[in-house]
DOROSE-511577 format. One record per residue (C-alpha): chain; x, z, y. Coordinates in Angstrom, 3 decimals. Layout:
[A, [X, Z, Y]]
...
! end
This chain:
[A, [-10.078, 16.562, 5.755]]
[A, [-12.962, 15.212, 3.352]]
[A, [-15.477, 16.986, 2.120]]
[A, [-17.703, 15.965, 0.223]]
[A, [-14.792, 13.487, -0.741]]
[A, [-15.053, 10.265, -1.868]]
[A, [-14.341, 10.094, -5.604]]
[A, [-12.212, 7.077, -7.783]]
[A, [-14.429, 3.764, -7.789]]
[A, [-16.328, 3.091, -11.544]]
[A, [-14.830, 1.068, -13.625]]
[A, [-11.197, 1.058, -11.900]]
[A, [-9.430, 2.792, -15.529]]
[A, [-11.564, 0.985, -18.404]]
[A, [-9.151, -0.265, -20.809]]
[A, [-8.319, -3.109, -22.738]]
[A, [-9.893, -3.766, -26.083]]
[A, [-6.227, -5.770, -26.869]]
[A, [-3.940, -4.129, -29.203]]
[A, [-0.790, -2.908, -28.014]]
[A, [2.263, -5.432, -28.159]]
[A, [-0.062, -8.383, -27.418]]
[A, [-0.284, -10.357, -24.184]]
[A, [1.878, -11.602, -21.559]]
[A, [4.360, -9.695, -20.404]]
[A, [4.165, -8.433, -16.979]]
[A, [0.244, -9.420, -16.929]]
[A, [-3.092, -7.428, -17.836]]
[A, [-4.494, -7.234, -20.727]]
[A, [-7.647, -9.686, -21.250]]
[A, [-10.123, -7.774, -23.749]]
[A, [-13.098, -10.154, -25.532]]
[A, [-15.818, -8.294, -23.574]]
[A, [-14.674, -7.991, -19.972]]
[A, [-11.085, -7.602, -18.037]]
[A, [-9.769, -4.413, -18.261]]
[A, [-6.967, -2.551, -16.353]]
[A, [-4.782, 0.041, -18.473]]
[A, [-4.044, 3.723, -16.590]]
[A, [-0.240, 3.548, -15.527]]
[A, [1.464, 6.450, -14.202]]
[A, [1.455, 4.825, -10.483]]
[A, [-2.690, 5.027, -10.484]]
[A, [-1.994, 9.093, -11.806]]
[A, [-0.033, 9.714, -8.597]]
[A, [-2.349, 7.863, -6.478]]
[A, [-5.353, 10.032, -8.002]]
[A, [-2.663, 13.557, -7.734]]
[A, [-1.930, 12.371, -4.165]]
[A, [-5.080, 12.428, -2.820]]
[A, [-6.590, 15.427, -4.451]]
[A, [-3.429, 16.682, -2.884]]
[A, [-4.456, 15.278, 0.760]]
[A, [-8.062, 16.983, 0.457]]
[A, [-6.708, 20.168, -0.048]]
[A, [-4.189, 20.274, 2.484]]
[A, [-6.737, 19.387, 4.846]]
[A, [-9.177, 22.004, 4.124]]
[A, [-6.346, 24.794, 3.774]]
[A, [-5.626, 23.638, 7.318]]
[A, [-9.505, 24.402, 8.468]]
[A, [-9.418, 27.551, 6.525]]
[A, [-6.641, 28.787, 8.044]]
[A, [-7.939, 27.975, 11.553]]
[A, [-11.078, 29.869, 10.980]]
[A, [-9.045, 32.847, 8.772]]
[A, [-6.928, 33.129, 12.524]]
[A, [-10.388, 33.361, 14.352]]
[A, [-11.746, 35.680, 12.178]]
[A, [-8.678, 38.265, 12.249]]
[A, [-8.731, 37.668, 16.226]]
[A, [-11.964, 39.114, 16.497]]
[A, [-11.852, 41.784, 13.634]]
[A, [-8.754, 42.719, 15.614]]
[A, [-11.652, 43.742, 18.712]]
[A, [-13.306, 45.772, 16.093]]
[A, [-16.446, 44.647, 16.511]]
[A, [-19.823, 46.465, 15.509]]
[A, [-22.495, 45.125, 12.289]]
[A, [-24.632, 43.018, 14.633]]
[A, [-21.457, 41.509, 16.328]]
[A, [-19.814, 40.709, 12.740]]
[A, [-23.310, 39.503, 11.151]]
[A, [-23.243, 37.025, 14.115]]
[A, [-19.538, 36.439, 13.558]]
[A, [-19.799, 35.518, 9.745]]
[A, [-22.734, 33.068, 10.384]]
[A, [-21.452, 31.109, 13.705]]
[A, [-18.058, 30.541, 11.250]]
[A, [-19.894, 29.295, 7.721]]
[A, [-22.216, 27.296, 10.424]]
[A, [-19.070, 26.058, 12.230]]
[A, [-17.377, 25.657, 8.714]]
[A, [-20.105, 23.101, 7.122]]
[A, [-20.903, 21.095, 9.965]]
[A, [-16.972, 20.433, 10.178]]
[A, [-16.808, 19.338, 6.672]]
[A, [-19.792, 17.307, 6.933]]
[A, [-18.326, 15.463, 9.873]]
[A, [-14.935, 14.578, 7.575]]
[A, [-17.169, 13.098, 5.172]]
[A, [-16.625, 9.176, 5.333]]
[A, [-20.497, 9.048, 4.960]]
[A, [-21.070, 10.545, 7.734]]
[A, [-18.856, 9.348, 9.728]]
[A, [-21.108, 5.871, 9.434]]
[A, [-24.399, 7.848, 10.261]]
[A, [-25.956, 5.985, 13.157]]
[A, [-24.925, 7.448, 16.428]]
[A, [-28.549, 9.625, 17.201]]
[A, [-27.519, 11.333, 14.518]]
[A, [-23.931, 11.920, 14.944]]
[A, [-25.284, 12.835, 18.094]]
[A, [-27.751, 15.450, 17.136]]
[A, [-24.755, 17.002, 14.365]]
[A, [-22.359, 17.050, 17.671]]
[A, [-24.947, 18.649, 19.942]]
[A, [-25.701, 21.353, 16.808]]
[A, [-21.311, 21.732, 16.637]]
[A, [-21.473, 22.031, 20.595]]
[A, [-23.947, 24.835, 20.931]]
[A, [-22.268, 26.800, 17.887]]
[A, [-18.849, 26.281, 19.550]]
[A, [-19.836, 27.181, 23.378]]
[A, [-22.458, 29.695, 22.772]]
[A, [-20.505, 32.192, 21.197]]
[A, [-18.321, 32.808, 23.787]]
[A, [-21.313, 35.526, 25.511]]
[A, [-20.491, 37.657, 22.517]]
[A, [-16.753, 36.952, 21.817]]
[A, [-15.159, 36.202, 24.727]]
[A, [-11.887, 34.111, 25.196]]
[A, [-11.183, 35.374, 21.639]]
[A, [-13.483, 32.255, 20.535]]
[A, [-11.599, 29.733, 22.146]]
[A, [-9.823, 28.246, 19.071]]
[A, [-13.618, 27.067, 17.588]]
[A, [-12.904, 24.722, 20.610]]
[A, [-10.299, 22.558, 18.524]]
[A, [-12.382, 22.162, 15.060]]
[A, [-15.081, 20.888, 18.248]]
[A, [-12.880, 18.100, 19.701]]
[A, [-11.637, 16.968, 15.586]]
[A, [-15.246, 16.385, 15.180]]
[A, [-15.547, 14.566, 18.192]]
[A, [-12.688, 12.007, 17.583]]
[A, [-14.068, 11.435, 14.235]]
[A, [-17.263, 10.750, 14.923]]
[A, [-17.790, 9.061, 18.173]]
[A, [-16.015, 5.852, 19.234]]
[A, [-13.389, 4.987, 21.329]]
[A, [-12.854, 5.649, 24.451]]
[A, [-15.591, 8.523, 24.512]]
[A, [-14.427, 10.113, 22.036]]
[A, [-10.979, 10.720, 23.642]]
[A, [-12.820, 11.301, 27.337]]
[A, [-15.036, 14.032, 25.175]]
[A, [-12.076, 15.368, 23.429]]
[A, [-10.137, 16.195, 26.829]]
[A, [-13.511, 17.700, 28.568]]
[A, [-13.452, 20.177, 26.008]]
[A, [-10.050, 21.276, 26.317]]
[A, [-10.751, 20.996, 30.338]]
[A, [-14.125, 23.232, 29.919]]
[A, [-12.177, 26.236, 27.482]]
[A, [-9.236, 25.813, 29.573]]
[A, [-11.089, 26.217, 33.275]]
[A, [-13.445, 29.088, 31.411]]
[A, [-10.115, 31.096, 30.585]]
[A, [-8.897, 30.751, 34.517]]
[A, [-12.431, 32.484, 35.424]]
[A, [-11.226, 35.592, 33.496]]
[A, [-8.403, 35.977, 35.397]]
[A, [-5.956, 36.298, 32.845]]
[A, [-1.949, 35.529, 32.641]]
[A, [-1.043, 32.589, 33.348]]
[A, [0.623, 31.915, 30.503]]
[A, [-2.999, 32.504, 28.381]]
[A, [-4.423, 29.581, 31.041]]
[A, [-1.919, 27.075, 29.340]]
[A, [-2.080, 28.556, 26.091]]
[A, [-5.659, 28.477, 25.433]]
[A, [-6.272, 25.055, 26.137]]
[A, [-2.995, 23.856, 24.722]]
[A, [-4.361, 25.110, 21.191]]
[A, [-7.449, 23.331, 21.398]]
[A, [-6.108, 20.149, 21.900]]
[A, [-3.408, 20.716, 19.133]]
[A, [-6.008, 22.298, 17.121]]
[A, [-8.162, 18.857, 17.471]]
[A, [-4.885, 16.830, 16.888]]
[A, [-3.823, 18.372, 14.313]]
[A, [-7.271, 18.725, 11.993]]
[A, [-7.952, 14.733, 13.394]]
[A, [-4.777, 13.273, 12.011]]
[A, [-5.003, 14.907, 8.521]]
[A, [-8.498, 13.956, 7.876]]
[A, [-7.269, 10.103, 8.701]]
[A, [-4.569, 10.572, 6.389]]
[A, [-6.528, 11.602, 3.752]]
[A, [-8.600, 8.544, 4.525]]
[A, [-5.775, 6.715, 4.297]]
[A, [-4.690, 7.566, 1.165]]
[A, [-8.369, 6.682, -0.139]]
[A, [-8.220, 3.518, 1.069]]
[A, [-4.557, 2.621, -0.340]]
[A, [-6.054, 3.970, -3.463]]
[A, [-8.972, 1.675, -4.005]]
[A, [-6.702, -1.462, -2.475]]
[A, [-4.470, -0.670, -4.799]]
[A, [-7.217, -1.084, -7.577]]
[A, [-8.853, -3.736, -5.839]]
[A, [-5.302, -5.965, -5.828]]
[A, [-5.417, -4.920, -9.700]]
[A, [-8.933, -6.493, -10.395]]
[A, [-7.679, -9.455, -8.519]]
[A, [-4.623, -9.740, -10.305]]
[A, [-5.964, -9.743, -14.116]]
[A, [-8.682, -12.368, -12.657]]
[A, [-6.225, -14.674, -11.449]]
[A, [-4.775, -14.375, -15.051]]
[A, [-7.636, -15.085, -16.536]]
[A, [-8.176, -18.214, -14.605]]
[A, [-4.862, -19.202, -14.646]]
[A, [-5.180, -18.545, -19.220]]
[A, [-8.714, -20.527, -19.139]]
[A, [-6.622, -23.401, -17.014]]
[A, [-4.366, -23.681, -19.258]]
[A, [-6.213, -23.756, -22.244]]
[A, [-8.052, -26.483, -21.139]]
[A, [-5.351, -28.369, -19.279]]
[A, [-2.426, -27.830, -22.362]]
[A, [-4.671, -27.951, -25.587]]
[A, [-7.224, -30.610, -24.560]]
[A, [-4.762, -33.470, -24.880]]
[A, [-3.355, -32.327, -28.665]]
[A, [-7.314, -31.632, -29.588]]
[A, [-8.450, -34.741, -28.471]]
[A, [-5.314, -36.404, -30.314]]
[A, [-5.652, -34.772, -33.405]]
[A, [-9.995, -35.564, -33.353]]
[A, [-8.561, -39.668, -32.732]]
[A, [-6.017, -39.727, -34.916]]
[A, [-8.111, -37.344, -37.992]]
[A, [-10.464, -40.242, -37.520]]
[A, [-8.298, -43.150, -37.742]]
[A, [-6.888, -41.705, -40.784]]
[A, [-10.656, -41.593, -42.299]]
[A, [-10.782, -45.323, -41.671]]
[A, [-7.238, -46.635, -43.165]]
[A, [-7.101, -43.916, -46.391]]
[A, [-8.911, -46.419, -48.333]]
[A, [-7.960, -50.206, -47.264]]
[A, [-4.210, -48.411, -46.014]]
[A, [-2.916, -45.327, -47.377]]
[A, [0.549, -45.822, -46.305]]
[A, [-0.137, -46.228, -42.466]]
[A, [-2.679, -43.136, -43.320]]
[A, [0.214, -41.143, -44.330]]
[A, [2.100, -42.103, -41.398]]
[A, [-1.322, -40.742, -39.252]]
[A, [-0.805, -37.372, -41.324]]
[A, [2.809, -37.182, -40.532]]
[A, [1.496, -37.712, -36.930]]
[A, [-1.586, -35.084, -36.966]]
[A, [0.828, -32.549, -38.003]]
[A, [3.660, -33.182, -35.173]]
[A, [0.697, -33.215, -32.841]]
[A, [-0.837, -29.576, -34.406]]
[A, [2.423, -28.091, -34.501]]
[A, [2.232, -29.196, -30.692]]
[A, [-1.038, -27.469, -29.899]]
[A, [0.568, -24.580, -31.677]]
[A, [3.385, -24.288, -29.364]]
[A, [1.268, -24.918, -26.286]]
[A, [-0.432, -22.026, -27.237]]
[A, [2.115, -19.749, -27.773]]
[A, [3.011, -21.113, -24.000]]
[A, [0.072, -20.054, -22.925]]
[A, [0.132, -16.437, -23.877]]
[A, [3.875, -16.148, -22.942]]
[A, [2.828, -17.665, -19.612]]
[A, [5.552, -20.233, -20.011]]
[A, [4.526, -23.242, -19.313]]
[A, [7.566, -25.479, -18.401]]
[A, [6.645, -29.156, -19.323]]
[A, [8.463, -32.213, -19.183]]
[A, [7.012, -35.229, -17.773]]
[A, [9.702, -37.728, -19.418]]
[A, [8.597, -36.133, -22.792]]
[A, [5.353, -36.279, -21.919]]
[A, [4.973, -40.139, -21.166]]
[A, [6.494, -40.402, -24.740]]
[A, [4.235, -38.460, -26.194]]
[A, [1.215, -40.331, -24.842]]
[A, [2.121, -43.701, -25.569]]
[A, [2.977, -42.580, -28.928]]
[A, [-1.003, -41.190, -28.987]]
[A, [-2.346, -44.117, -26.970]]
[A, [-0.632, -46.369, -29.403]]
[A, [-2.837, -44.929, -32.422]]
[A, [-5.750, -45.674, -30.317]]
[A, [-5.068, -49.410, -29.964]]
[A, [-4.381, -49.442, -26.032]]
[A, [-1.562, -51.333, -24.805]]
[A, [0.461, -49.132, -22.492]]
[A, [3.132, -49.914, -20.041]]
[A, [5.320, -46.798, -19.152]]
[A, [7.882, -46.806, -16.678]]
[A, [9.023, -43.336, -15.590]]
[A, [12.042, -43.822, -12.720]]
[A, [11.966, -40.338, -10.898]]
[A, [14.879, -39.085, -12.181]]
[A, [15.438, -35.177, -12.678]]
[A, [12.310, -33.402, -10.923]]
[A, [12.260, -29.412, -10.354]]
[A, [10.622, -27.604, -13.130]]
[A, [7.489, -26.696, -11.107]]
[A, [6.856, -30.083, -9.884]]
[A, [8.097, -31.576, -13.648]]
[A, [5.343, -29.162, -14.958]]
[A, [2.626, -30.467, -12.723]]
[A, [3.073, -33.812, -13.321]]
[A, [3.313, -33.590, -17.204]]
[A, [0.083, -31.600, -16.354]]
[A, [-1.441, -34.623, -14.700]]
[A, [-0.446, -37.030, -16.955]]
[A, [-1.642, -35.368, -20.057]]
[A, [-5.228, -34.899, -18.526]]
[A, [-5.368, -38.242, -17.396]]
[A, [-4.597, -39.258, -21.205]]
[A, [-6.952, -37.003, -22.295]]
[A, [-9.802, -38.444, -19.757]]
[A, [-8.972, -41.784, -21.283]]
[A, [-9.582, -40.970, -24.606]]
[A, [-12.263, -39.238, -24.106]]
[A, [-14.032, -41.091, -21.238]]
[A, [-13.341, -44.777, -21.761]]
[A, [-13.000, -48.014, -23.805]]
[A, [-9.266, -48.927, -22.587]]
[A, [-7.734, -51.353, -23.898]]
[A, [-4.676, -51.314, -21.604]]
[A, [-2.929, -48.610, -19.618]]
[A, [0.057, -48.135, -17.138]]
[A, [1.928, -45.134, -16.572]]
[A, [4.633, -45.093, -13.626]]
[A, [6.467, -42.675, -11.817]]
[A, [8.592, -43.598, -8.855]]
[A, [10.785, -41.536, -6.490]]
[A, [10.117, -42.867, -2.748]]
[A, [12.529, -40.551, -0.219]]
[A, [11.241, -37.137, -0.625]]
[A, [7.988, -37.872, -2.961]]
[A, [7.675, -38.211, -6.198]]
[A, [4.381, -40.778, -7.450]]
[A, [2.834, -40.750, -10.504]]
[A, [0.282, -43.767, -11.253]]
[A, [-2.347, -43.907, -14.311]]
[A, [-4.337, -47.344, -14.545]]
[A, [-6.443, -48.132, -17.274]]
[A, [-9.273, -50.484, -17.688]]
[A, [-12.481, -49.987, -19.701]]
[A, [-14.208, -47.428, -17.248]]
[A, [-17.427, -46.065, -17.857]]
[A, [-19.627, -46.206, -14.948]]
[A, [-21.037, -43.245, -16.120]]
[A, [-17.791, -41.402, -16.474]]
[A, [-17.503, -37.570, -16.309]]
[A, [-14.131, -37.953, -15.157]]
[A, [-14.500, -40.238, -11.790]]
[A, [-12.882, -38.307, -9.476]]
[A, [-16.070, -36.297, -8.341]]
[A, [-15.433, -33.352, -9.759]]
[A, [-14.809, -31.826, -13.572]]
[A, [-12.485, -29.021, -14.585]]
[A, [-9.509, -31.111, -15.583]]
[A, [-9.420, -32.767, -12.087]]
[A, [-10.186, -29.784, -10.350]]
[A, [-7.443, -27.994, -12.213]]
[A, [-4.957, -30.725, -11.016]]
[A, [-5.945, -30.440, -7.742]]
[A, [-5.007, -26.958, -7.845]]
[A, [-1.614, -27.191, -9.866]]
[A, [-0.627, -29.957, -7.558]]
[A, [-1.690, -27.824, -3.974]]
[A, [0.175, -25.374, -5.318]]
[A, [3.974, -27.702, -4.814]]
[A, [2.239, -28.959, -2.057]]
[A, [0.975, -32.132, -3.709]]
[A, [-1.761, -34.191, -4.066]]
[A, [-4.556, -36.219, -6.205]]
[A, [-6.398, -39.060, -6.249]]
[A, [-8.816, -40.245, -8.605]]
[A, [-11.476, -42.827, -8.487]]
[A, [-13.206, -45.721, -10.322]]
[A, [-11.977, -49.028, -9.164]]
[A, [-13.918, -52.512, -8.021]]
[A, [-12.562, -54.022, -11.337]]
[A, [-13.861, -52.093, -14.214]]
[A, [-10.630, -50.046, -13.837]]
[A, [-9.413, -46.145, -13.270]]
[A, [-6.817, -45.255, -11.346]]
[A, [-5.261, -41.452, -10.880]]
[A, [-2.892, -40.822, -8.353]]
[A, [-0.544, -37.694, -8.389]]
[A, [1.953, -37.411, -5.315]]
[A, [4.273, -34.328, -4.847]]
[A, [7.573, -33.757, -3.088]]
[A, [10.490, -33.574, -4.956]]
[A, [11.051, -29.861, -3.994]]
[A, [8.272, -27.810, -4.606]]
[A, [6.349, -26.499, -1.245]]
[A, [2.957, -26.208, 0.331]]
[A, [1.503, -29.239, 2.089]]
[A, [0.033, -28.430, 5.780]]
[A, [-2.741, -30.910, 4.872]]
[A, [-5.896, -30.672, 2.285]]
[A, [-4.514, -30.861, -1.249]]
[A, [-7.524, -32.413, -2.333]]
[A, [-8.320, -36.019, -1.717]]
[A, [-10.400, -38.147, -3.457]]
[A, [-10.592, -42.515, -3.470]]
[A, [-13.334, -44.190, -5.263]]
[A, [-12.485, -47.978, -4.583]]
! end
């Protein structure tokens, strides 16, 4: 029973600014200007169920106080008597819906106090002018009560009442089966009006966890589309930027080998392209035997010597994917972060782990990319906790870099910090 109820949150039913038809399947839709989250039929029943809930409830309360009413019309009862009637019930009536108000329900206690006391007095006093025939007002009094006030006065509260209407009905001497009857209803009567206002609460909050699991969800996309931008297209851009520039170089003393560079560039685009498409299909199944190829193909062009030995045999596709993952970054960090001149590249299958090893010389004291911190690294760390791996990254003694990327062979959660960091 709410009233006033709590309306939908702000902001829950913007839409998307994307055109219909593009996307990821399965997945919100990320507009330019913000995340938005489409209306779907499920978030129409949600909003249909709970106007539903609210009115059940206060049908419920107005057909408690419709019984009262016809009980005492039923004594005939003069203008003063009715006057009084109509006022103690429209009191008795907005005080109740006040109380079923979330709101209010986290006033302070004084003042759920002082709205209880004003509840009490409408509900007791009335019986000088009505009689027994006012005992059901007694029920709407213990709902409030149960709402309002915590556990376990509410409850010691809620039976007094039903004690006090029940002991004041033995005093007028009346059938026994009216003693059990009268304070039978107000307990049912407080039962019953208690458990539909929590439902209707209920509902509420299903309704804006519901919306809040939503929000979360097209946020975690969003994250997981700026990781993978940065993680899948940073290697081919950086490859295309070296090898566009060695092609500047040889066009004039070697236009043969910069023909060669062109056939290159355009493998390497045509790449990027496809790791795009990847990325909006959220498909991003990578091969780490391909990938080793690929990057001593592009360290090649950039005059570093690079030893690749890649003995882990067939990996599952989420661990495959992270480690292709890793291995492209940690090209990318050596193009972009160093003057390497040589570079290994091994992956080894020890027992249940699978070890993937980067060295390269030529670091940069001053490198972005020494295992501190950085989005690439970061973004490893999380691919790689998410198999239940690990990575390690750090400048060595030497003048060299070495990245470390361990994982079991199965894909699973590690009981211990994904993170880790080494600087040497």
């Amino acid at each position: 029973m709410i009233g006033p109820f709590r309306r939908r949150q702000a902001g829950v039913n913007r839409r998307s600014n994307v055109p219909a038809g593009h996307g990821t399947p399965g997945t919100q839709q990320l507009a330019p200007t913000g995340i938005g989250i489409p209306s779907t039929p499920r978030q129409n029943e949600d909003v249909l169920a709970t106007h539903v809930a609210e009115i059940i409830t206060i049908a419920v309360l107005c057909g408690y106080t419709a019984v009262l009413l016809l009980n005492v019309l039923w004594e005939k009862p003069g203008p003063s008597r009715l006057m009084l009637l109509i006022g103690c019930v429209t009191s008795l009536f907005a005080i109740q819906l006040l109380h079923t108000s979330p709101k209010t329900r986290r006033w302070p206690l004084p003042r759920k106090a002082l709205t209880l006391g004003l509840q009490a007095a409408l509900t007791f006093v009335p019986f000088l002018w009505f009689g027994i025939t006012w005992g059901s007002m007694g029920g709407i009094l213990d709902a409030s009560i149960l709402l309002m006030l915590p556990s376990p006065l509410s409850w010691a509260l809620f039976a007094l009442v039903a004690v006090g209407i029940g002991a004041y009905a033995i005093t007028l001497h009346l059938a026994v089966i009216s003693d059990i009857y009268t304070p039978l209803t107000t307990l049912l009567t407080g039962l019953v009006l208690y458990g539909l206002t929590r439902l209707t609460d209920l509902v509420h909050e299903v309704q804006a966890t519901r919306a809040e699991l939503a929000r979360m969800a097209v946020a975690q996309e969003r994250l997981r589309f700026s990781r993978d931008v940065h993680d899948l297209l940073g290697y081919s851009l950086s490859a295309i930027t070296l090898k566009c520039e060695l092609i500047h170089r040889l066009v004039v003393t070697n236009p043969e080998r910069a023909q060669e560079e062109v056939t290159s560039v355009l493998q390497v685009s045509r790449q990027a392209l496809a790791d795009a498409r990847m990325v909006a299909r959220s498909y991003r199944e990578m091969s780490l035997a391909e990938e080793a190829e690929s990057a001593a193909v592009v360290l090649a062009a950039a005059d570093i010597r690079t030893t690749l030995e890649i003995s882990c045999g067939r990996l599952h596709p989420a661990v495959d994917t992270a480690f292709a993952t890793a291995l492209r970054e940690g090209v990318t960090n050596i193009l972009r972060h160093s003057k390497a001149q040589s570079c290994g590249i091994t992956a080894v299958r020890a027992g249940g782990t699978v070890r993937l090893e980067l060295v390269n010389d030529g670091a940069v004291s001053t490198d972005p990319a020494d295992g501190t911190g950085g989005n690439g690294l970061d973004n490893l760390r999380t691919r790689l906790g998410t198999v239940g791996g690990r990575l390690t990254a750090g400048a060595c003694g030497d003048g060299h870099f070495r990245l470390v990327a361990e994982a079991p062979v199965r894909p699973g959660r590690s009981a211990t910090d994904p993170v880790t960091r080494e600087i040497a």
